[in-house]
N, C-alpha and C positions, 0 to 999 in steps of 0.2 A: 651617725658615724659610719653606717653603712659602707659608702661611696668614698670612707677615707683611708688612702692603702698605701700611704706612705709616711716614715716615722715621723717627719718633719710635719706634715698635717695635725698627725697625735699629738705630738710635743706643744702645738699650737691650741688644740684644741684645750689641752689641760690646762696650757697657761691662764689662758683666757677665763679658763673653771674658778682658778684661782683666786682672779681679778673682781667675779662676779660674788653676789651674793647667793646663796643656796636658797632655794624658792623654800615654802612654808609647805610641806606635805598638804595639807589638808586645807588650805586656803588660794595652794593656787597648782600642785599637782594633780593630787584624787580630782578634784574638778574636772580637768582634761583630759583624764582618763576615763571617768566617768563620760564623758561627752562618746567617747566609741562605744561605750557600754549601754547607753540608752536610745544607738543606731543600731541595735539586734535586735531580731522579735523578740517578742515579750520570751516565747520557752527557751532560746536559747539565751537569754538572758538568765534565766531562773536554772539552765543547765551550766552557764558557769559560776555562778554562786554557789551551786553545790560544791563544787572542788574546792573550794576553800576550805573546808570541812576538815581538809586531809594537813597534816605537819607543813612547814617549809622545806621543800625543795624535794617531799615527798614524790617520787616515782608510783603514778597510778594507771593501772591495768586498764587499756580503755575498752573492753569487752565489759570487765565488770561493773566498771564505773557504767557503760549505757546499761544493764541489765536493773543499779538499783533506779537510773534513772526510767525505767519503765513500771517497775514495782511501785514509784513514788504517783505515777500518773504524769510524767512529765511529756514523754514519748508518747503523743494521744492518737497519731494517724495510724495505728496497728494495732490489733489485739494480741496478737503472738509474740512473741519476742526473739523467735528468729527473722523474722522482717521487721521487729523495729530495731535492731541490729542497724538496718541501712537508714534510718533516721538518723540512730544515732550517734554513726559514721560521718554522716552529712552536718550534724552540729558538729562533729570536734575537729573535722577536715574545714570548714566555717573558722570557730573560734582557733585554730592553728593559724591560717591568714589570715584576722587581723591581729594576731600576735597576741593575744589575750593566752594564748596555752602555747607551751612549746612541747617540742620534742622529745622522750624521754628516754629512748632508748628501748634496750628490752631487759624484762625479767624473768626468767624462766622459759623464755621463747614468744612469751605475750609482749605484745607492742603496748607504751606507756607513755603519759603526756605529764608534764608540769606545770606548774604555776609557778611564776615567774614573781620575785618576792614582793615587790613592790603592786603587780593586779592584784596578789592574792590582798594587801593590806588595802586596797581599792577595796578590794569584794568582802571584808572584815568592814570595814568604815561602812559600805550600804547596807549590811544588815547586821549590824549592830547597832547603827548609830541612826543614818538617814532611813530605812523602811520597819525601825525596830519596831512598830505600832503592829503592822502587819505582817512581818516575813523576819521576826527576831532568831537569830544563831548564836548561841550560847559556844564558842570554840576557846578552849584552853587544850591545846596540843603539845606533847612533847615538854612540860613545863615543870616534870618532876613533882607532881601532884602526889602527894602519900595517901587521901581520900577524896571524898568526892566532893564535889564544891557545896556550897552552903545554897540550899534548896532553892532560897530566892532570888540568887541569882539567874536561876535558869527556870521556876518553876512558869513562865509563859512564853517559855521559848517554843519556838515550831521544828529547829534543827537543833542539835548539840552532838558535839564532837570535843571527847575526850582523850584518844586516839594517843598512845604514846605516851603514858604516865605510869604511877607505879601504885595506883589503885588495888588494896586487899578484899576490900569493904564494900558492899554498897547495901546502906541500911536504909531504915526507917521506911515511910510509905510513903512518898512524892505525893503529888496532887497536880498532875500537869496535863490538864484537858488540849492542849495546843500542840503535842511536842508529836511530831510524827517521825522524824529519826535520830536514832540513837548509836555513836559511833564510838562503841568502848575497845575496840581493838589495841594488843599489844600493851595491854596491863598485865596487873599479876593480880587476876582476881582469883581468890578461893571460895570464898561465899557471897552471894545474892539472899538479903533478906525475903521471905517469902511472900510481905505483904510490899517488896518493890514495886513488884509491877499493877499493883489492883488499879489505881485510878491515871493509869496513862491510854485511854479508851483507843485513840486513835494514831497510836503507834504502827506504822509500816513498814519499816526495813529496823533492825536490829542485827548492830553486829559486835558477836563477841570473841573473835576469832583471835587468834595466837595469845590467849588466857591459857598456858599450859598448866596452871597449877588447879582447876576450877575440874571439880567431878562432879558436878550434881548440878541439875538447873533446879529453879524453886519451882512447887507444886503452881503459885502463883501466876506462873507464866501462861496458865491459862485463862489469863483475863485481858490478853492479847489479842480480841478476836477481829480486831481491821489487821493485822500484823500480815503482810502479804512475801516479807524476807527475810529468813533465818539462818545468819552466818557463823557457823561452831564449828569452822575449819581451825585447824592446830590448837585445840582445846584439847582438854583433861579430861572430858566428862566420859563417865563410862558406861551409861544407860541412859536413853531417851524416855523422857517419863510419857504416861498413858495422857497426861495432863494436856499433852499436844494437840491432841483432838480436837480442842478446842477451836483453833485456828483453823478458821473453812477455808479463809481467803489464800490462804499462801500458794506463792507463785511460784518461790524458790526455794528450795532447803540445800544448804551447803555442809556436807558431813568431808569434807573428802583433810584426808592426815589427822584422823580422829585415830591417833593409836589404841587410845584407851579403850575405845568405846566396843563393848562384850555382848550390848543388848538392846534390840527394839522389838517392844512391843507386835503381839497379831492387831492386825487389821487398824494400825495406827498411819500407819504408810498409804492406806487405800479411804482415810479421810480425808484426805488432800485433794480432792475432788477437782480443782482447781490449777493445780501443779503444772506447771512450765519446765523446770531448772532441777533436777535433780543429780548431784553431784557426790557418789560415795567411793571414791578411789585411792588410792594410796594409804590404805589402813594398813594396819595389825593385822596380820594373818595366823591367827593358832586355832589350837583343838581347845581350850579350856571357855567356850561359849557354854552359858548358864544353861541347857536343856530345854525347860520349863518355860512356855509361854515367850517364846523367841525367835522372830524371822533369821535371825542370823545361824541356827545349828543348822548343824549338816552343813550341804553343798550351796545353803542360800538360791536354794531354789523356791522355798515359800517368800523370798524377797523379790523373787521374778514374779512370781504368781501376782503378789501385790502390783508391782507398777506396772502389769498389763492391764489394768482394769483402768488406768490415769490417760486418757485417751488426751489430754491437750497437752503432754507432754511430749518438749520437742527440743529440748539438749540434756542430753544424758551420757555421764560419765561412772562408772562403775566398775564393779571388781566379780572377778566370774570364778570361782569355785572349783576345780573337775570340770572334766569331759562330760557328764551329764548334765549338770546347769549350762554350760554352754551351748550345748544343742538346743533345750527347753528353749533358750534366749535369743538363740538365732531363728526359731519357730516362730515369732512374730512381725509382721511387717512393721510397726514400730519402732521394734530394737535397731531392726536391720537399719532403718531409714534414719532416726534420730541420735546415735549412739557416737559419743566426739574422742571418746576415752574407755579403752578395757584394758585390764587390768588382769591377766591370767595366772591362776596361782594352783598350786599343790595336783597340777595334772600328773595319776599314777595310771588310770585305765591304760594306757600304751604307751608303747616304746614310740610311736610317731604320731607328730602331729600332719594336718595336713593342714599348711593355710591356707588353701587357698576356700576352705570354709568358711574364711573371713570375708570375700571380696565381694560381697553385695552388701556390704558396709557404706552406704553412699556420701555420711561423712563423717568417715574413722578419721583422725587424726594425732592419736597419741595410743601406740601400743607397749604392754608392757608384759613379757614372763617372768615369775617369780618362782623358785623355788619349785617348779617343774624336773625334779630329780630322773623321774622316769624317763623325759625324752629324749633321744639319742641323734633322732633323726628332724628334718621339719620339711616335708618335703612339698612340691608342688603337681598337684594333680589335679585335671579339669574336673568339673564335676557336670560338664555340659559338653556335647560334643557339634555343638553349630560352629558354623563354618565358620562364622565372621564373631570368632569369640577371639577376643585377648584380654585376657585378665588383668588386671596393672592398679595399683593401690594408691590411685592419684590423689587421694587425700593426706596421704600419712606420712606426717613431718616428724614425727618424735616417736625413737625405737629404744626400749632397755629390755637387756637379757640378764637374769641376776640368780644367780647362783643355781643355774641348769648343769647341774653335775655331768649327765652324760654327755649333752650335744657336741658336735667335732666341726660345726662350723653354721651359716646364717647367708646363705646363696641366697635363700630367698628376696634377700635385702633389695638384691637386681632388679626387684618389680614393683619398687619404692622409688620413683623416678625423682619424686619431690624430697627427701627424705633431707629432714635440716639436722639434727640430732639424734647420736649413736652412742649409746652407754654401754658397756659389757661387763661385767665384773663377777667375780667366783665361777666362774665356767671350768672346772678342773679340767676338762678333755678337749677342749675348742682350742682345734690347731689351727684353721683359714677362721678369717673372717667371709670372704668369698672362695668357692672351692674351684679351681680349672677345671678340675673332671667332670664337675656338675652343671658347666656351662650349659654344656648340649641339651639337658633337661631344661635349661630356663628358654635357651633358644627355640623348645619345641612349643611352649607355654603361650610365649609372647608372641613367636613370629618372624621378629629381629633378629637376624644373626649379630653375635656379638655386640648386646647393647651396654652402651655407657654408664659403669655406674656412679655415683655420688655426684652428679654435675650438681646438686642445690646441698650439697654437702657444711653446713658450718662447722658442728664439732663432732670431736671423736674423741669420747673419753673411754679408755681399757684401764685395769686392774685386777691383779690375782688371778691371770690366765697362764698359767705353770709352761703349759705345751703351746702356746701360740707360737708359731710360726712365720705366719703371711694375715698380710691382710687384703694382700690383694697381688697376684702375680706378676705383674708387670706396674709399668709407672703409668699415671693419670693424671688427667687434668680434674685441677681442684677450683673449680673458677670460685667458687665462694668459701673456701675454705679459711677458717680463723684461727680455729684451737686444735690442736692433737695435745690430750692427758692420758699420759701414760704411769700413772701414780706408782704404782710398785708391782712388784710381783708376775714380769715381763719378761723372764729372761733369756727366752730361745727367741723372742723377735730381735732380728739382727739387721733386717733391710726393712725401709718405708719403702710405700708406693709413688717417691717423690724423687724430680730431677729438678735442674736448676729452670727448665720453661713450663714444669706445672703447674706454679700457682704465679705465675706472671701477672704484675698488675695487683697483689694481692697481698697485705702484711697477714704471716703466718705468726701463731706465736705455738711453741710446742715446748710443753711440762713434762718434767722428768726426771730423775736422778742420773747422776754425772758419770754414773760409772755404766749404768747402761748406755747414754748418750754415744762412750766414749768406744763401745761394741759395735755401731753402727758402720755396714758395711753401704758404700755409694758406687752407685756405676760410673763413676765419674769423679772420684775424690777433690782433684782440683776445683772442681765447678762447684759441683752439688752439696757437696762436706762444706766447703768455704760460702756458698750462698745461705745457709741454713743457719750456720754457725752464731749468727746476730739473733737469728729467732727462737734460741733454745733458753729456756729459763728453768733452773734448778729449783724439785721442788722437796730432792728428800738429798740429804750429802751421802 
């Protein structure tokens, strides 16, 4: 129906739907579709049977999705997994043209691909039914499961995905020599019996992530030793047991929105000999860490000491402590070169930071300050005086500043060219978001007189910035611009950086309550006020 673009065509089409008889799914559908599915190579055949794994109409991360497909061995022309990335780019950019995966939009800024309901029941039919001998998938997704299925259903499955139920329980001791993944995400588990995991030998990717109710993994888990993927994002667990050790192989370990989590073990972190993927970002940040036999007290600089010794790690996301762990961290070539995500928190040594102690970050991509009270200022100063130096943070799409009491504004942002995503919130004293006065300093830095900022701009979410002001002194072009949230607690911003030919070309939607809305001053009422006035959506009365 591609090629049919007029309603009379449609109206024809269905009629005729009508008329006919509904072909038999599995006698004269899956067949046909199957027929494109056994014109892929063989791995990128076994790369789209994996997604099946995942719910109906589930939105999946394709970064993640290729990392456990390299954990699993499907990804075989690269040992790293920052270049089997472009494998396995090159399958889903594949399976996207022949329409076996679509589009999925984005989630949190990551690009995501679907399964379209009918391949997904294609790829359910071959490996459950036609390759069950050899490549059997036990999936019960999303089906409001209260425990976990009965043993034998799954005990000689090689995949299973339970993904989306409401699982408390997982008892007794399996016995499943064949099951190498296991996809418990978005239950509500609390306890794992301890002899779950003894006889599943050749388990490798295990994910048990957004289980928020689950603190404790079993001692048992040390009998995971092919396990090469360990997913306990948005988990409950509050201590990594020593029991981990066990696990030589693992490539990946995902800690990152572990609020709970208070403790890991010394020299648990530097058995990972192996380690590729380490990801511990968006935690809990307090003082009440256990003391006693824990990488995490103090400044989590015995956490840095560990992952310098992991020499084949090569994507790292993490949370940096103080001004003194962060110097330790930027001391290795390593960090500098490997590091996708920092996460900066409870900086007190000084009233200023300098960022530009970040810019041999070669691929920074998600910066975040947290609860840096102290700093007032964030300024930008070479730290090298060659000639043909411009500094510029070409990697860094994602910026949050959150509850930086003193800062009074984030100029620096100017040297974020790419920069898709802008959060602000709790700033008591942040009156610019970009400051005029301090043009001239950026202009010294870069080079540029007067450069452009926010041109890859998407959103811009502010809240509870008492004294804002500006956000930018004159009007701009927003060529990519989507969202403006402006949640609450705004209320000496009284002009955008927005005319009626800014965002040309461009549906804006911008969040807000009705009475700040109504504060909004335009250099152009007639235009600007009326061209806007469609994009304004109420989000508090």
């Amino acid at each position: 129906m591609a090629c049919k673009t007029t309603p009379g065509e449609w109206k024809y089409a269905i009629e005729m739907l009508k008329r006919s008889a509904l072909p038999k799914m599995e006698e004269e559908v899956f067949p046909l579709l199957k027929f494109s599915y056994e014109n892929l190579p063989i791995t990128m055949r076994s790369c789209l049977l994996y997604c099946c794994m995942y719910p109906e109409d589930y939105c999946i991360p394709r970064k993640r999705l290729t990392e456990y497909w390299f954990c699993e061995g499907l990804l075989n022309e690269f040992d790293r997994i920052s270049e089997a990335q472009m494998q396995g780019d090159y399958i889903i950019s594949s399976l996207l043209s022949a329409c076996l995966l679509e589009r999925g939009g984005e989630i949190g800024g990551e690009d995501c691909v679907k399964m379209h309901d009918v391949i997904r029941d294609m790829a359910l039919w071959i490996t459950c039914e036609l390759e069950a001998s050899e490549n059997k998938f036990f999936v019960k997704t999303g089906v409001q499961l209260l425990e976990e299925p009965d043993v034998k259903a799954w005990e000689d499955a090689k995949r299973m995905s339970v993904m989306k139920n409401k699982i408390e329980v997982l008892r007794g001791t399996p016995n499943c020599p064949n099951l190498k993944t296991l996809f418990l995400r978005e239950n509500k588990l609390e306890v794992i019996s301890d002899g779950f995991f003894h006889f599943i030998p050749h388990l490798t990717v295990l994910n048990l992530s957004e289980n928020r109710t689950i603190r404790a993994l079993p001692k048992g888990i040390s009998q995971l030793i092919s396990l090469e993927c360990l997913d306990l994002s948005y988990t409950g667990i509050t201590e990594l047991p020593i029991e981990l050790k066990s696990l030589k192989k693992l490539k990946m370990l995902e800690l990152s929105y572990m609020y709970y989590l208070r403790k890991i073990p010394p020299h648990l972190i530097t058995s990972f000999s192996k380690l590729q993927i380490f990801r511990m970002n968006h935690c809990q940040i307090t003082e009440d860490y256990p003391e006693e036999d824990n990488v995490l007290n103090g400044n989590n600089e015995l956490l840095i000491e560990e992952l310098k010794s992991l020499q084949d790690l090569n994507i790292i996301r993490i949370w940096i402590k103080g001004m003194s762990a962060l110097e330790r961290f930027l001391s290795f070539h390593l960090f500098r070169s490997y590091t996708q995500a920092l996460q900066l928190s409870n900086f007190r040594e000084s009233n200023v930071f300098n960022v530009l102690c970040l810019e041999n970050m070669e691929h920074l991509e998600e910066l975040c300050f947290q609860y840096c009270e102290s700093i007032e200022e964030m300024k930008m100063e070479k730290l090298s005086t060659s000639i043909n130096y411009a500094p510029c943070f070409h990697t860094l799409n994602r910026v949050s500043i959150l509850s930086c009491n003193k800062l009074t504004d984030v100029t620096w942002l100017i040297l974020a060219p790419n920069l898709r995503f802008l959060s602000i919130y709790g700033c008591a004293k942040m009156e610019e978001i970009l400051s005029e006065e301090k043009l001239g300093e950026v202009t010294d830095v870069v080079g540029i007189p007067n450069p452009k900022p926010f041109m890859k701009l998407e959103t811009l979410d502010l809240g509870n910035l008492p004294e804002l002001k500006s956000i930018y002194w004159d009007t701009l072009p927003f060529p990519c611009l989507k969202t403006i949230c402006l949640w609450w607690g705004c209320p000496k911003l009284e002009k955008l950086p927005l005319n009626s030919h800014t965002t040309e070309g461009n549906q804006v939607t911008i969040l807000g309550r009705e009475d700040w809305w109504a504060t909004i001053e335009w250099e152009n009422e007639a235009t600007a006020g009326d061209a806007f006035l469609p994009s304004f959506r109420t989000v508090f009365k």
